[in-house]
C-alpha positions as CSV (number, residue, x, y, z in Angstrom):
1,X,29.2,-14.5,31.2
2,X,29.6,-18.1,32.4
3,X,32.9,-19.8,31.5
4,X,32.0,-23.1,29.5
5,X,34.8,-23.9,28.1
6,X,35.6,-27.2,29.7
7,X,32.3,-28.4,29.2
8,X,30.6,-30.7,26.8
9,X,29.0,-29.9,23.9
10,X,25.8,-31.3,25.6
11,X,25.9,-29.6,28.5
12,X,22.1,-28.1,29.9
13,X,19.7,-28.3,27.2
14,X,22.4,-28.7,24.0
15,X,22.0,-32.8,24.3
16,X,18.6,-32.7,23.7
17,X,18.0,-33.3,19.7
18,X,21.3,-34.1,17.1
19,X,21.3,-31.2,14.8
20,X,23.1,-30.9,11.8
21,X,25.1,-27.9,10.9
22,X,24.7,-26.5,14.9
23,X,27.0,-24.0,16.7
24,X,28.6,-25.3,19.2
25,X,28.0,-23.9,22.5
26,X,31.5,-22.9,23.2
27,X,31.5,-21.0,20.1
28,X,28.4,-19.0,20.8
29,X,29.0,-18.5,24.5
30,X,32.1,-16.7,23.1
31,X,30.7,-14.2,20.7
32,X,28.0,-13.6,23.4
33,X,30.8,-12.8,25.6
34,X,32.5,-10.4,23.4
35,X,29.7,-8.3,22.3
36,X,26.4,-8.6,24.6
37,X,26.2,-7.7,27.7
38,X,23.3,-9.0,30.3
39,X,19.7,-7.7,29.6
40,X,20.4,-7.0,26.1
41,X,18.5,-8.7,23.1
42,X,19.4,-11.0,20.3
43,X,17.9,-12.1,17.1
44,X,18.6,-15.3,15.4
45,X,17.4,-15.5,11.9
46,X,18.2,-19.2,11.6
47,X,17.9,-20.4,15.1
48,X,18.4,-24.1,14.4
49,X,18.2,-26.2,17.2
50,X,18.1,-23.3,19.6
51,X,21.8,-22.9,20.8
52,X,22.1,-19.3,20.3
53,X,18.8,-19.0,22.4
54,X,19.9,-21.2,25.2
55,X,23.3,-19.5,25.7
56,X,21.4,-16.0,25.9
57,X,19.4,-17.6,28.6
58,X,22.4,-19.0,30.5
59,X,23.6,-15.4,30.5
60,X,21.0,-13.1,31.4
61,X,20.3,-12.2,27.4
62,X,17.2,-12.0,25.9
63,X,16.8,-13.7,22.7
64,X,14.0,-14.4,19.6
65,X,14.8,-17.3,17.2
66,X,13.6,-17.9,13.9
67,X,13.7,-20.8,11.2
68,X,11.5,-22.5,9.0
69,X,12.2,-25.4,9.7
70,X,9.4,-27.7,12.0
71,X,11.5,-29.9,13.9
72,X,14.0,-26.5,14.5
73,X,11.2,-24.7,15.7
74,X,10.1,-27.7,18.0
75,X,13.7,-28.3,19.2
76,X,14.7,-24.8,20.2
77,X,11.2,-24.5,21.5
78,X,11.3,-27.1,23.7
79,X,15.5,-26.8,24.8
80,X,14.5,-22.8,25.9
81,X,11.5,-23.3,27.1
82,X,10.7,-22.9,31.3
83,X,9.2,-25.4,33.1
84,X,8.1,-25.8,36.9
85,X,9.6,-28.9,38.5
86,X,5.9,-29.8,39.0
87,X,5.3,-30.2,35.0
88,X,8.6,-32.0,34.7
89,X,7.7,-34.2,37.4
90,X,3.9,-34.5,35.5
91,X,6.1,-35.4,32.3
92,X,8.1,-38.4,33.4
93,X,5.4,-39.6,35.3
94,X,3.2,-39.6,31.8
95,X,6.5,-41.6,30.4
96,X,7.0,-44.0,32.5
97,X,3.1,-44.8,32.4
98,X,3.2,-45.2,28.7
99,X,6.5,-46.9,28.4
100,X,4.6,-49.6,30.6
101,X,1.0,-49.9,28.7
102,X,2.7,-49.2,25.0
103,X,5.3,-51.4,24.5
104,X,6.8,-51.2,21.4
105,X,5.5,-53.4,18.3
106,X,8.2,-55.3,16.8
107,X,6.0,-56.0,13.3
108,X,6.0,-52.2,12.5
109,X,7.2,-51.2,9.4
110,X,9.7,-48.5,9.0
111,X,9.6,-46.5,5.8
112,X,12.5,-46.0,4.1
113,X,13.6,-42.5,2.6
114,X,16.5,-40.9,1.6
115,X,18.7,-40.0,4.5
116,X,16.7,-41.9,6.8
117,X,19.6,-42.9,8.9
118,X,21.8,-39.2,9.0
119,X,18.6,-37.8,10.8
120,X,17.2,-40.2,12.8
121,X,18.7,-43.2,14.7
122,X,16.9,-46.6,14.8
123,X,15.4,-46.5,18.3
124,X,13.5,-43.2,16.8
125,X,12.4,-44.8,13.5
126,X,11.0,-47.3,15.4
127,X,9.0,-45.4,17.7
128,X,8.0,-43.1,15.2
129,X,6.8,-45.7,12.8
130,X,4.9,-47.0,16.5
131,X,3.0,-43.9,16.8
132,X,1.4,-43.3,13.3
133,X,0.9,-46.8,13.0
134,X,-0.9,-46.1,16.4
135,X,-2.4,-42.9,15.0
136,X,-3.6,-45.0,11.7
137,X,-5.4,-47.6,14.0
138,X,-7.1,-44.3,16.3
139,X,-8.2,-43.0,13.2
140,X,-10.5,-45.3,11.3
């Protein structure tokens, strides 16, 4: 098992979405350690944001997550999935492209809801609000 101790909580693919309630890494990578061994198989019934499923892969374990939740399934999904460096490369090439025709609107309205703010941050709301005001406009 690796030793990750000393690292941040964000380390690899942990960074990639805030998460409330999450393990953190440490934490799992140390229950992993004491009771799997490589090759074996794990379940996790309320996988979250995927950190259980990411520390398998780190260490050789093979692991199915579960949760009900949409933006859990798309988080762990995307933090454990495997990509070729030719897709990443086709990804931030996509990015960069957009960033440069879409710039962002600054007359969008941002809905407001409860707990808008504890899950997600500004930036987000504003490009969210961007894309289905987008998607609205597409649509008709």
């Amino acid at each position: 098992m690796i030793d990750n101790s000393q690292q941040s909580t964000t380390y690899f693919t942990h960074g990639f979405h805030p998460y409330p309630a999450k393990f953190t890494p440490q934490l799992v990578n140390k229950y992993l350690s004491s009771y799997c061994k490589r090759g074996d198989f794990i379940l996790d019934p309320f996988c979250g944001s995927g950190t259980t499923m990411v520390e398998g892969a780190i260490n050789g374990i093979n692991s199915v997550g579960i949760d009900l939740n949409p933006i859990a399934y798309i988080a762990s999904k995307a933090k454990t999935n495997r990509y070729e460096e030719k897709d990443l490369y086709l990804v931030d090439k996509i990015i960069d492209k957009t960033r440069k025709i879409n710039s962002v609107s600054t007359n969008i309205e941002i809905p407001n809801f409860p707990n808008r703010k504890h899950w997600f941050q500004d930036n987000v709301c504003v490009e969210l609000a961007d894309l289905k005001a987008r998607i609205n406009v597409s649509s008709m």
